[in-house]
N, C-alpha and C positions, 0 to 999 in steps of 0.2 A: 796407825803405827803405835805400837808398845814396847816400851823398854824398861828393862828390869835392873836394879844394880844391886851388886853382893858386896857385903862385908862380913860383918859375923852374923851379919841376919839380912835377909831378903826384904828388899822395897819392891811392891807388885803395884802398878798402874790400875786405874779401875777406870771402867766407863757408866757415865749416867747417861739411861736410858739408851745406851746403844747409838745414839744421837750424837755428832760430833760436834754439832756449834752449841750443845749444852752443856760438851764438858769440857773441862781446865784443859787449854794448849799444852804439849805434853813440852812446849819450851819452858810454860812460866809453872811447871809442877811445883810446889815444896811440898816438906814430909808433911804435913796436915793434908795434902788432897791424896794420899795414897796409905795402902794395909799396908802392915808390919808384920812378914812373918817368919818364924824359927825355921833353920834347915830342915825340919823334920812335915812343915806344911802348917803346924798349928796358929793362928791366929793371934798377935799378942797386943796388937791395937787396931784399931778402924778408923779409916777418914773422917772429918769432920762432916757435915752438912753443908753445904752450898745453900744460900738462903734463892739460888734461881734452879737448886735439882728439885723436882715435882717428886724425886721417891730416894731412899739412901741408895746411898753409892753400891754398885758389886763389884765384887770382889774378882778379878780377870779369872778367864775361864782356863786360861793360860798360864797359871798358875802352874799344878804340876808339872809344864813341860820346862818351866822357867827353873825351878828348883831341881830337876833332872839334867838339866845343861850345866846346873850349877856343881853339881856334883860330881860327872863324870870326867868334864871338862876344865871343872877350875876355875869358871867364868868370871871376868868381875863384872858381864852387864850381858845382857841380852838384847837384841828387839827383833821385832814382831812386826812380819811388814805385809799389808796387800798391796803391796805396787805394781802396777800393770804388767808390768814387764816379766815381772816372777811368777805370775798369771800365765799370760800368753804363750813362757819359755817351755811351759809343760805340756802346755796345750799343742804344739806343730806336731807331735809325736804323741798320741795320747799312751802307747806302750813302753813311752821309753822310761828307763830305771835311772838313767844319767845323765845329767848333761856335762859338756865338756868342749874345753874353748882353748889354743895354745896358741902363741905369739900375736900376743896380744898385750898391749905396752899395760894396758891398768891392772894385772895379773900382779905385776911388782909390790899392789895397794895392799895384796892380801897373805894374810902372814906362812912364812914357810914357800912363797913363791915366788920363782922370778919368769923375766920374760920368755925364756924358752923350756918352761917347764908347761907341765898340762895341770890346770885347773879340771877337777872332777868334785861335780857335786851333785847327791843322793837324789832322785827326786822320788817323795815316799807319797801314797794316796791319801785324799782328802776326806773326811770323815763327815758324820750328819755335827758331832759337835766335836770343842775345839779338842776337850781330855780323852776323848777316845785316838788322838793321836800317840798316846804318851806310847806302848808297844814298840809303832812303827818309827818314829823319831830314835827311841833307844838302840833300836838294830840298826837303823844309817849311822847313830855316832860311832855306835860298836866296831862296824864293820868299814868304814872312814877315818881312821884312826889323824886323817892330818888335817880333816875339814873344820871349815868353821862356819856351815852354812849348811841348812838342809830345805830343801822347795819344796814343799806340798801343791799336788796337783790341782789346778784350779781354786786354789787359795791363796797361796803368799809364799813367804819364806821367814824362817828365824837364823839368825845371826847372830855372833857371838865373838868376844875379844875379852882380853884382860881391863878392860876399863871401860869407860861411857864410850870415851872419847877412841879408843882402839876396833869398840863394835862399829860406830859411829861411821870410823874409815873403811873398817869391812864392807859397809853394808854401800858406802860411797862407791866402792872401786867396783861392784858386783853389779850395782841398782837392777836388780838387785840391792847395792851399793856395788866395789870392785863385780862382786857378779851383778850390783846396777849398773855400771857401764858396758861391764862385757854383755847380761842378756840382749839389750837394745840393739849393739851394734849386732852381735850373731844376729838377732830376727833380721835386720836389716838385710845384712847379707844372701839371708839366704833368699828372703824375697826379691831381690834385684840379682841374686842368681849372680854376682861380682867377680868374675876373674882375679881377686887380690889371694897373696899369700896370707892368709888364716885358716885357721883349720877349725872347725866346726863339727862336731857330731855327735848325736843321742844313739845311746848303748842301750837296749833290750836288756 
């Protein structure tokens, strides 16, 4: 997971070696283990050296899509999640464009919803690498004018709030987060096939 936070400049997470037990917990981050950079994308400092990373740090690849959320949407944080679940949710339907979940209590978690409203969120294809999503990420925000959450198929999900702590719940009530709690229980449902009032269904 990656999370980005905005002020009047962008902090972008990096990963060493692509390797998770090599790099810094993204709990115990400070601004020395991450880039600095201007809303426009340019570089205006670099992490320090880890004296246990075997090569320098890079620079997330997530980058562009981090500074395009920032922009369109206003974000003060982002993250970047492969949770299984945001995996899976795109996977039952491999055609479907949407997923979509209504009366469902952690709906409330996510912003602009309540419980008997319908949670819709984009779900756009997955790429050989992460910047060639930037295109398709722009047309779901475009055209989702209230989401705060876009799935990439068989990859993850990015997420977004006014602050660390507002993505943080987003991503909570989804897991998604709010769409983490709703994807789960939909899978559940529909594999136990549940007679309960929920509604559940992937849009084409």
């Amino acid at each position: 997971m990656h999370i980005s936070a905005s002020n009047s400049l962008l902090w972008v997470l990096f990963r060493v070696n692509s390797v998770s037990y090599v790099g810094v917990q993204n709990e115990r981050m400070v601004p020395e283990d991450m880039y600095l950079l201007s809303p426009d994308g340019f570089v205006l400092s670099t992490p320090l050296l880890n004296s246990y990373a075997h090569k320098a740090p890079k620079c997330n690849e997530c980058a562009p899509l981090f500074l395009k959320v920032f922009e369109m949407r206003n974000a003060g944080a982002i993250i970047h999640s492969h949770g299984m679940e945001s995996c899976l949710v795109t996977m039952i339907n491999s055609f479907s464009k949407e997923f979509r979940i209504t009366h469902m209590e952690m709906i409330k978690g996510i912003q602009g919803h309540g419980y008997h409203d319908e949670l819709v969120v984009p779900i756009i294809e997955n790429t050989a690498l992460e910047g060639e999503l930037l295109e398709s990420l722009t047309q779901a925000i475009r055209a989702y004018p209230k989401i705060t959450a876009v799935l990439v198929r068989n990859h993850g999900v990015f997420i977004w709030g006014d602050s660390w702590a507002s993505a943080k719940s987003q991503k909570s009530s989804t897991n998604m987060g709010a769409p983490s709690f709703c994807l789960p229980c939909s899978m559940c449902f529909m594999v136990m096939t549940c007679p309960i009032d929920v509604s559940v269904c992937f849009c084409p």
